[in-house]
N, C-alpha and C positions, 0 to 999 in steps of 0.2 A: 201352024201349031195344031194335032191334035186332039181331040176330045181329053185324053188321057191326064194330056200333059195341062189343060184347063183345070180341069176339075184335082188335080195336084197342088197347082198355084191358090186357088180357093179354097181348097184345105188351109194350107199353110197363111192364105190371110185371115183367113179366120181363125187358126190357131195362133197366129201372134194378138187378133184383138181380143181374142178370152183373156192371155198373157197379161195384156195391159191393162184390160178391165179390172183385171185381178186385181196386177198390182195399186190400182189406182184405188180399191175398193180397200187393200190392205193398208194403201197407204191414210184413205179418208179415218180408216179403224181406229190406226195410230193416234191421228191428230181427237178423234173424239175422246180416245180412254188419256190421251195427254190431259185434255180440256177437263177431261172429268176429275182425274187426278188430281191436276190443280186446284181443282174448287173443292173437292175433298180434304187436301192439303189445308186448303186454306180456311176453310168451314171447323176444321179440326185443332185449326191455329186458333182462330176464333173463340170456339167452344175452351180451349185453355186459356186462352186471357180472359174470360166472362167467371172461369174457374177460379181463375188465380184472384179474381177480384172480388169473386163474391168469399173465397177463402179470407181476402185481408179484410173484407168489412166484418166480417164475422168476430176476425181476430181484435179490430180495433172494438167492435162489440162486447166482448169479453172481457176486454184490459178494462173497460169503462165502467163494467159492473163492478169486475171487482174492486177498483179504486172506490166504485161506490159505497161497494159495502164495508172497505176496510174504515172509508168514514160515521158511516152510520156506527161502529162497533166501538171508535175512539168516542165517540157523541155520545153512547152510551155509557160509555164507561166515565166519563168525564161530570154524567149528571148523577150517577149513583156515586160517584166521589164528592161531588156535590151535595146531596141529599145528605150523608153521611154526615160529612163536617157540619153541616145544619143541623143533625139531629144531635151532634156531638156539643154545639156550643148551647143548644135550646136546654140540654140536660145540664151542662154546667150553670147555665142562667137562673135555671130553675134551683137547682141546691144552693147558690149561690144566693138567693133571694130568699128560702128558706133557713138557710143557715142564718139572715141576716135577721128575718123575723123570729128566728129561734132564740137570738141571741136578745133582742128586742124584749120577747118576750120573757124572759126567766134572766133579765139582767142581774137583778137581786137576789137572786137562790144562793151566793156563794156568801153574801151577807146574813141571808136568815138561818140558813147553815152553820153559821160559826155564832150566831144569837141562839141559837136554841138551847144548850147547857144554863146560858145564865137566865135564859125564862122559868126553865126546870128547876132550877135553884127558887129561882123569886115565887114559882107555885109551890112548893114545899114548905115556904118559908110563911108560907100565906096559910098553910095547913096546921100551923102551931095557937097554940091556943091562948091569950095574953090573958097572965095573972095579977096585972093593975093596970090603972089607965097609964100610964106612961108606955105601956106595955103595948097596949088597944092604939094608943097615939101611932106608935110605929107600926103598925101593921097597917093602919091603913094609910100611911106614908108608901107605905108598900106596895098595898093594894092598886095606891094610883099610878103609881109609874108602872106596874105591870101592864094596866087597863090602857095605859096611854101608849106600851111597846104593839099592844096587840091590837091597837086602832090602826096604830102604824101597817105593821104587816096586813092589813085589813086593805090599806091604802094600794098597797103594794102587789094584792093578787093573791094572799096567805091568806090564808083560815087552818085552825084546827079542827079535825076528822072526826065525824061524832063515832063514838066507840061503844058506851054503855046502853043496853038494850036494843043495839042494832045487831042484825045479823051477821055471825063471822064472815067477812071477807081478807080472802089472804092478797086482794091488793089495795087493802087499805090498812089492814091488820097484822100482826104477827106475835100468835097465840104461843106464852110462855108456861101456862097452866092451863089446867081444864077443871071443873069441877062439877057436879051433879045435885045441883038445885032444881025442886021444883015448884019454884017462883018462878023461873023464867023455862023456858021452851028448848026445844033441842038447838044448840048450833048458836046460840046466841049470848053474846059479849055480856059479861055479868060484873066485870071490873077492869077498869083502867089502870098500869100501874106509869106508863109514861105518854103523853098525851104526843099523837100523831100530827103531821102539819104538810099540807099538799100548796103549790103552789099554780093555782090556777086551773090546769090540767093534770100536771106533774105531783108523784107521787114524792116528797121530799124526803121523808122521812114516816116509818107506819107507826099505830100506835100501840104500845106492848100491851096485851089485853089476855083476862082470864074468861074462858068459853066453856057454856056449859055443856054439857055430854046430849 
């Protein structure tokens, strides 16, 4: 064989192991970008089930607040309904207890009410002047049972509203004349003509009065 035809065959062996190198170097490529892919694949699988799951905590997160709040909002609402009805029966309690000492107090107003015309009577009657003792006898037969009604009402919470020489008050008074004396002062009561009567607090009845200018 010569030179020629050697150094031909040596080409060609060396051009087949470039060939093989290659492909052995293309085929090493393959299996690493496989290897890679996979773990990319799988890194990406990964990273979406860490997603998925920190998504559902989140979600269960949520649900649990707001179940929270929508309790906390009934709780609220269920104490101001509360408070309510409490402030509604403390008021009823309260008038209730008041009306009861209202009633307590001024039991008698509808009795000293429907007395008052015949006291009126028995002081008029007291203002007659007796022209013999038989005369003088009964008035102070009078006199006593008057004294004795008005001990009563005395008993009761009643008095008569002083009038003459006090100063006009229109809640104690209710001025039917006026006149212009100067014996007494501006504004002030200078004659009774039907005697006032308060029970207790309460104004029952005022006294009709004449007030000077």
């Amino acid at each position: 064989m010569d030179n020629q035809t050697k150094d031909t065959e040596q080409i060609k062996e060396q051009t087949n192991g470039a060939v093989e190198e290659s492909e052995t170097n293309a085929s090493l490529k393959e299996g690493t970008d496989a290897v890679e892919n996979e773990t990319a694949d799988f890194g990406q699988a990964e990273s979406n089930e860490n997603d998925e799951g920190a998504s559902l905590e989140e979600n269960v997160v949520d649900e649990s607040a707001l179940k929270i709040s929508e309790l906390e909002k009934k709780l609220e609402e269920s104490e101001n309904r509360y408070l309510r009805l409490y402030a509604d029966f403390e008021n009823f309690r309260r008038r209730s207890q008041l009306e009861k000492e209202s009633s307590e107090k001024y039991r008698s107003q509808s009795l000293i009410t429907n007395l008052l015309p015949a006291i009126d009577n028995f002081e008029r009657a007291l203002q007659i002047e007796p022209n013999d003792e038989q005369s003088k006898a009964l008035l102070e037969g009078v006199r006593m049972v008057y004294r004795n009604i008005i001990d009563v009402l005395k008993e009761e919470g009643a008095e008569q509203i002083e009038a003459v020489g006090q100063e006009f008050d229109p809640n104690f008074h209710q001025a039917v004349m006026q006149t212009n004396d100067e014996e007494y002062g501006s504004n002030i009561v200078v004659e009774e003509f039907q005697k006032g009567y308060k029970l207790k607090d309460r104004v029952i009845r005022p006294s009709m009065v004449k007030v000077n200018q």
